[in-house]
C-alpha positions in Angstrom: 143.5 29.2 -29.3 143.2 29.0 -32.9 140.7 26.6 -33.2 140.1 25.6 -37.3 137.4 23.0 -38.7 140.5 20.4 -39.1 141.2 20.7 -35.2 137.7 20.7 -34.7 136.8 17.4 -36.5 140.0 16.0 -35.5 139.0 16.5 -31.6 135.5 14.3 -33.0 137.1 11.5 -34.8 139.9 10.6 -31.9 136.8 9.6 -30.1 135.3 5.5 -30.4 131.9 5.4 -28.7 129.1 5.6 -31.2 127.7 8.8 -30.9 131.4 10.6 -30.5 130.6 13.6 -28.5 133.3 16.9 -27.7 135.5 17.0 -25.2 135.5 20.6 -24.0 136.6 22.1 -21.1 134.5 25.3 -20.1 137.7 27.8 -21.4 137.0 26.2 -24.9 133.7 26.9 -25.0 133.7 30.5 -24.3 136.3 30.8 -26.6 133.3 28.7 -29.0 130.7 31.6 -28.2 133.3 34.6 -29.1 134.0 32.8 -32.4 134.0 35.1 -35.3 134.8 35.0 -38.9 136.7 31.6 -40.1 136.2 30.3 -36.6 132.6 30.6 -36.4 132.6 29.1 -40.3 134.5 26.1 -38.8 132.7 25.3 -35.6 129.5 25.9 -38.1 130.8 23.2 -40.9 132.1 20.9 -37.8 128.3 20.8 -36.2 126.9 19.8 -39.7 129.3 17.5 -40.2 128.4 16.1 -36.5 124.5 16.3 -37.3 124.7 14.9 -40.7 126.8 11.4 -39.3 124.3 11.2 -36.4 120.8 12.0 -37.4 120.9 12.9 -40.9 120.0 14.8 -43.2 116.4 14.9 -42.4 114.3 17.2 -40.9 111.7 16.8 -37.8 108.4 18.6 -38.3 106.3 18.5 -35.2 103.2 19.8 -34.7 102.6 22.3 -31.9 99.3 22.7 -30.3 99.3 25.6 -27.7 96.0 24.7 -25.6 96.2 27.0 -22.6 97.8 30.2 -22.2 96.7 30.3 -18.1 99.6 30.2 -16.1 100.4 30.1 -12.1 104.0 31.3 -12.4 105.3 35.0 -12.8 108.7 34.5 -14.5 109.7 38.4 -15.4 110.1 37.8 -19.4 107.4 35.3 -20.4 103.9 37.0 -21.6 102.1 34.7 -19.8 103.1 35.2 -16.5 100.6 35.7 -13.8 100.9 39.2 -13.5 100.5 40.4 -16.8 96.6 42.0 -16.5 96.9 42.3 -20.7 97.6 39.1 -21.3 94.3 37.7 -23.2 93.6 34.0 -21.3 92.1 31.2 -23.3 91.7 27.2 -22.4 91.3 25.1 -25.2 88.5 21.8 -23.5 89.6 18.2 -24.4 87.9 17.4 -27.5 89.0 20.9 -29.0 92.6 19.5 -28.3 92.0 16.5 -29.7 90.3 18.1 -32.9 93.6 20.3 -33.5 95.4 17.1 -33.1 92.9 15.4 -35.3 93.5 17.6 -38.0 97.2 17.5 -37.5 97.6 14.0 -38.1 95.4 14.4 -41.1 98.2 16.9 -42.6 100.7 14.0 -41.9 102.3 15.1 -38.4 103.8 11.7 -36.7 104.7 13.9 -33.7 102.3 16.5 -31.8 103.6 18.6 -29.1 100.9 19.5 -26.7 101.8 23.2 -25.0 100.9 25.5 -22.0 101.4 27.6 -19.4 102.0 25.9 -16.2 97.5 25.9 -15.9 96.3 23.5 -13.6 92.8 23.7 -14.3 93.8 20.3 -16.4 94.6 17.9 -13.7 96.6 14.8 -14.5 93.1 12.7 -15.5 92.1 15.1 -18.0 95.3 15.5 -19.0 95.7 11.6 -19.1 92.7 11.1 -21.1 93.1 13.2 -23.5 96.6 11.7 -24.6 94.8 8.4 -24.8 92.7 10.1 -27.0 95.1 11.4 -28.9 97.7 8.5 -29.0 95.2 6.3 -30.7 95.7 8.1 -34.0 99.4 6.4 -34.3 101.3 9.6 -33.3 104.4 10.1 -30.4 102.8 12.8 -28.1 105.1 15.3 -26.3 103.7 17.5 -23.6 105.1 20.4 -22.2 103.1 21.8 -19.1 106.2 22.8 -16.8 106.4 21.4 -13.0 104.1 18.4 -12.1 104.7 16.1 -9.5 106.5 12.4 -9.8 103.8 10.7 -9.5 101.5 13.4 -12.0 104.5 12.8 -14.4 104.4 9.0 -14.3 100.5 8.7 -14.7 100.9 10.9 -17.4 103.8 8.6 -19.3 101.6 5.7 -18.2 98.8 7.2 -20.5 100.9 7.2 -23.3 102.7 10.5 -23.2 106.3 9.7 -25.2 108.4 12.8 -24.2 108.5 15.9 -22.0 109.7 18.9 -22.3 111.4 21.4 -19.5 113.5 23.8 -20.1 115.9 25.0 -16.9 116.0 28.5 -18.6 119.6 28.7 -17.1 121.8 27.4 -14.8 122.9 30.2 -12.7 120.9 29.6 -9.4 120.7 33.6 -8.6 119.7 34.5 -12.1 117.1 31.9 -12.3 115.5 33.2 -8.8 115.5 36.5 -10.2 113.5 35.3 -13.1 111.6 33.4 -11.8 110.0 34.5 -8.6 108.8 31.8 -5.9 110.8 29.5 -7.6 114.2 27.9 -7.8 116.6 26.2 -10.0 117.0 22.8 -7.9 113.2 22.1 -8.2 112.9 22.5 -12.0 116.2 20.1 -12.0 114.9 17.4 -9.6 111.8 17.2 -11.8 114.1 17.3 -15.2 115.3 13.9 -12.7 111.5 12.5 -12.3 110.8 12.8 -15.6 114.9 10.6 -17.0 113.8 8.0 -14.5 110.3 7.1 -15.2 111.5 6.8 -18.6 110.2 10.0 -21.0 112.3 11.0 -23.7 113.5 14.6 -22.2 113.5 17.8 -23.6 115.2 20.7 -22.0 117.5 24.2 -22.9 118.4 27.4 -21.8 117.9 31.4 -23.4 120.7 33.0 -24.9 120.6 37.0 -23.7 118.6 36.9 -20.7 119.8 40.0 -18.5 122.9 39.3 -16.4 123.9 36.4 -18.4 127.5 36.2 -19.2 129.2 34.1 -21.6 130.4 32.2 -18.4 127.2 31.5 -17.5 126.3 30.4 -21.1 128.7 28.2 -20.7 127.6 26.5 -18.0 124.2 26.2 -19.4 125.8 24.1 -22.0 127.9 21.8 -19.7 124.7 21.2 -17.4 123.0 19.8 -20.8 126.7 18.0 -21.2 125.4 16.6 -18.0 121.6 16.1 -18.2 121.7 14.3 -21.5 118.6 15.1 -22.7 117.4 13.6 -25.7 116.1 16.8 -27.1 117.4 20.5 -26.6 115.3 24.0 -27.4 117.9 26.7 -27.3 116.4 30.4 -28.5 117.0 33.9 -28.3 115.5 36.2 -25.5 113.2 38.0 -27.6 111.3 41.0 -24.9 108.0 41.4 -24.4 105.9 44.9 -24.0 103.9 44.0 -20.7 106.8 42.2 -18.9 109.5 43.7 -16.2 112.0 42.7 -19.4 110.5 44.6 -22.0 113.3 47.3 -22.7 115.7 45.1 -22.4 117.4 44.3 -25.8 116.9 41.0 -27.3 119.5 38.4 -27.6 122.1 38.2 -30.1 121.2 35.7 -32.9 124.4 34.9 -34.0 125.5 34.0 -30.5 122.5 31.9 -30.2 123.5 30.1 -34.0 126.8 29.2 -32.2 125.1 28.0 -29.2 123.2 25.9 -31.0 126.1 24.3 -33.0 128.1 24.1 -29.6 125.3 22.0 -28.4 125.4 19.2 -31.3 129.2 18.9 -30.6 128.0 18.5 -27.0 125.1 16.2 -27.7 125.3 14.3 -31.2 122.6 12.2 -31.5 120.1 15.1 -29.7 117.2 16.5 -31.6 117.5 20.5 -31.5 115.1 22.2 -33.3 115.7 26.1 -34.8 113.4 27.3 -32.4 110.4 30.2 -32.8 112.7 32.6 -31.4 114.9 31.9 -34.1 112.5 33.0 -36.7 110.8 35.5 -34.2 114.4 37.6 -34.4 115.3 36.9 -38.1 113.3 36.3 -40.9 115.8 33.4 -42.0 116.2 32.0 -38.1 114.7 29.0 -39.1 116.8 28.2 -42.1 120.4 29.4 -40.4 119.2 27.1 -37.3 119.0 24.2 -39.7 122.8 25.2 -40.9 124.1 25.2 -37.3 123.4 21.8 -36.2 119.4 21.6 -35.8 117.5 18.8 -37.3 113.9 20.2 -35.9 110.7 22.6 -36.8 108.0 23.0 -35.0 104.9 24.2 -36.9 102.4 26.1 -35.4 99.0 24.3 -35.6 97.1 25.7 -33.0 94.1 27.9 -34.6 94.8 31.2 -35.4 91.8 32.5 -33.1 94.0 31.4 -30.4 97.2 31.8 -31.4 97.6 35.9 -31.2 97.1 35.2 -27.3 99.4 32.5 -26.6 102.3 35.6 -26.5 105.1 34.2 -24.4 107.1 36.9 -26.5 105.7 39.1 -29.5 105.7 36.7 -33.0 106.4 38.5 -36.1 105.5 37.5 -39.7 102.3 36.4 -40.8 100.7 33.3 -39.5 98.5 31.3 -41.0 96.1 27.5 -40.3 98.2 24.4 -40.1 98.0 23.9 -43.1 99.5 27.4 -44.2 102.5 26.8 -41.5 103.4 23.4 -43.1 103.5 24.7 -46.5 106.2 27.2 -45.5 107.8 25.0 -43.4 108.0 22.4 -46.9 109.0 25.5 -49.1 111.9 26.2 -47.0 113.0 22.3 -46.8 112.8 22.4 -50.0 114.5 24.8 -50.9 117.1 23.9 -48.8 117.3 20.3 -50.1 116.6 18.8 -46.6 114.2 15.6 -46.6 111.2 15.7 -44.5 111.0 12.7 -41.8 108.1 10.1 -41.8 109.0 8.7 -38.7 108.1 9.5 -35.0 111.4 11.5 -34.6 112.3 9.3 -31.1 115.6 9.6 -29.6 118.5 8.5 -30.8 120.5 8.5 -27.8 122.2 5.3 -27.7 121.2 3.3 -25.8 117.7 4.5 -25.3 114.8 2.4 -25.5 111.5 4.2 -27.1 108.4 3.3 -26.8 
């Protein structure tokens, strides 16, 4: 196929409409994922080009507060799953969420993303309150809590909540039973559904590596976002954890994740798509070669350390340190990468879309 950065960029600027996405059939975009060598260099400089002339050069730092690590469901490669009789359970209350979010403003965060396991010891009015809380101190508020109901999800937007996010994991409907026991691929979709038309700024993504995946599945993942249009997309690496069904198996390729990722932005220009934990989970420089494939997102880690060790979706590597540790490194690395930080919220900027 041959594909070069010319072709590549060429393929962009025949189109008109103002955020220019790729036209690729699903053949192109395996071809995309086996890229090596100059190919992978040009579908790399065609995504930056494609992130720079849709949102910038600057970078998103969002705050990530991970209040709960309780969860109802037993997916077979997340730490948290039901199952998992080592897993070390924690609840943060109300007003200890809204003191990490306190203090996250104070460090200068305009966006905090409020994170759980799917725990529904916080019903939809504490839940609701506590954004009120929260959104008082001028910041967007993006919660991420898994599988609610419509009308859970629109009490929630009503209290303020600015964006959700909801991963699908992957599109394959056998794979994602197999997962994900008890549960199936058409719910998590119909709620990805709820959530577009009461009016949230959505989140969702896919794992690169899970066991069984192919590169025709991967694929697919990508055209189903083609689809979705979400306003932002989390794309990471299965990383294995040690008291999971999945914990021998190996992890998931970085580089094939790196060219996921920059797939994606051809996909989706004006999407937000941060370089993902994973990312740096896998490779000490994740975060930075995310941020040369097409992402324009960090999240920071600003929940407190005490709690941090046992929110283990997968094991973190690297030292971690208070918020205000985390967004030092994550403004070292900016730095030294000469990407500006954001003072905005970070909302969408899918055209057409009305924030907030």
């Amino acid at each position: 196929m041959g594909l070069n950065k010319a072709r590549l960029v060429g393929n962009y600027n025949t189109l008109t409409n103002q955020a220019r996405p790729f036209l690729m059939q699903k053949e192109e975009i395996i071809h995309l994922l086996k890229s090596t060598g100059e190919e992978e260099t040009a579908l790399q400089a065609a995504a930056e080009q494609v992130r720079r002339e849709n949102v910038g050069e600057e970078v998103h730092l969002r705050g990530l507060i991970e209040f709960s690590s309780y969860c109802r469901n037993d997916c077979l490669y997340c730490g948290l799953r039901r199952s998992n009789a080592k897993a070390r359970r924690y609840r943060l209350d109300p007003d200890e969420i809204v003191a990490v979010a306190t203090e996250g403003v104070r460090l200068g965060y305009r966006t905090l993303v409020l994170q759980s396991g799917e725990d529904l010891w916080y019903n939809t009015k504490t839940l609701a309150q506590t954004v009120e809380r929260i959104k008082k101190m001028d910041v967007a508020v993006t919660l991420s809590i898994g599988e609610r109901s419509y009308q859970e999800y629109k009490d929630l937007f009503l209290a303020g909540t600015d964006r959700f996010l909801l991963r699908f994991e992957t599109s394959d409907e056998k794979l994602y039973e197999n997962l994900h026991p008890g549960q199936n691929l058409s719910d998590r979709l119909h709620c990805l559904g709820n959530l577009a038309h009461i009016g949230y700024q959505v989140g969702s993504g896919h794992i690169v590596g899970l066991p069984g995946q192919s590169l025709s599945i991967l694929a697919s993942d990508l055209l189903l976002l083609k689809e979705l249009q979400p306003d932002m997309v989390g794309i990471g690496p299965f990383v294995p954890d040690p008291d999971t069904p999945l914990a021998h198996v190996p992890s998931g390729d970085v580089n094939l994740t790196l060219r996921t990722l920059a797939i994606c932005r051809l996909l989706l220009p004006w999407a937000h798509l941060p370089a993902t934990t994973a990312l740096g989970t896998l490779d000490p420089a994740g975060y930075a070669r995310g941020l040369q494939y097409g992402a324009n997102v960090v999240m920071p880690n600003i929940t407190p350390i005490k709690y941090r060790a046992n929110y283990q979706i997968y094991p973190r590597r690297g030292a971690q340190s208070e918020a205000a540790g985390e967004l030092a490194k994550a403004r070292k690395l900016l730095g030294a990468m000469g990407r500006p930080i954001s003072s905005s919220y970070g909302h969408s900027l899918k055209p057409g879309r009305n924030t907030k």
